[in-house]
C-alpha positions, 0 to 999 in steps of 0.5 A: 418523591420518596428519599430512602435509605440503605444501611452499609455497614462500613466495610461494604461501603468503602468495598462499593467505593473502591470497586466504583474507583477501580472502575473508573480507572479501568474505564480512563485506562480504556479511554486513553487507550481508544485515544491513542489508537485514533491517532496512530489509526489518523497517522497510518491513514495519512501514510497510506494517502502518501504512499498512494500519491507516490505510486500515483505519480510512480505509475505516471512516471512508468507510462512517460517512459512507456510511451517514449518506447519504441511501439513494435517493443511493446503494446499495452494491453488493455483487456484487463486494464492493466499496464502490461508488457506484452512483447511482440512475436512478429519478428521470427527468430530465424530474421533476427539469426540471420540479421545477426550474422550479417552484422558479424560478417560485415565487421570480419569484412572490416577486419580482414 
C-alpha cells in the first residue's frame, strides 16, 4: 500500500476542518432532533392506544344500555355493521293522538 501526500496550504486546511466540524454539528443536531421525534411519536402512539381502549370500553358501556332499552324503541342495524338507532314506524300517529287524548280525558274526568 502506497501512502501519499497532499499539500494544503494552511488556510484550506483549517477550511476543510471547520467545514468538517460544521458538518457534524449539523449531523448531531440532526440526530437529537430524529431522537426527539421518536419519543414524542412512542407517546403520541401510547395516547392513541388509551383513547381506543376508552372508546372501547365507551361503546361496551352504549351497548349495556342499548340492550336494557325496551326492544320496540330501537333495533340495531346491522347491514352495515354498525350500531345505529333506527326508530320504528309501527306505531301510526293517529294511535299515539288518540292514546294521548284518552289519558287527558281520564285526568279532566278526576278533576271534575
Amino acid at each position: 500500500m502506497e501512502i501519499r501526500h497532499i499539500k494544503l496550504d494552511y488556510e484550506n486546511a483549517l477550511e476543510s476542518k471547520k467545514s468538517l466540524l460544521s458538518s457534524e454539528i449539523g449531523l448531531l443536531e440532526i440526530l437529537k432532533r430524529v431522537k426527539s421525534y421518536r419519543n414524542f411519536r412512542s407517546k403520541e402512539l401510547g395516547y392513541k392506544d388509551k383513547l381506543r381502549l376508552e372508546l372501547n370500553k365507551f361503546r361496551k358501556k352504549i351497548e349495556e344500555i342499548q340492550k336494557s332499552l325496551p326492544s320496540e324503541y330501537y333495533k340495531v342495524d346491522k347491514r352495515k355493521n354498525k350500531d345505529r338507532k333506527v326508530f320504528k314506524r309501527d306505531r301510526d300517529l293517529e294511535e299515539e293522538l288518540n292514546e294521548i287524548k284518552k289519558k287527558l280525558s281520564k285526568l279532566k274526568g278526576n278533576i271534575s
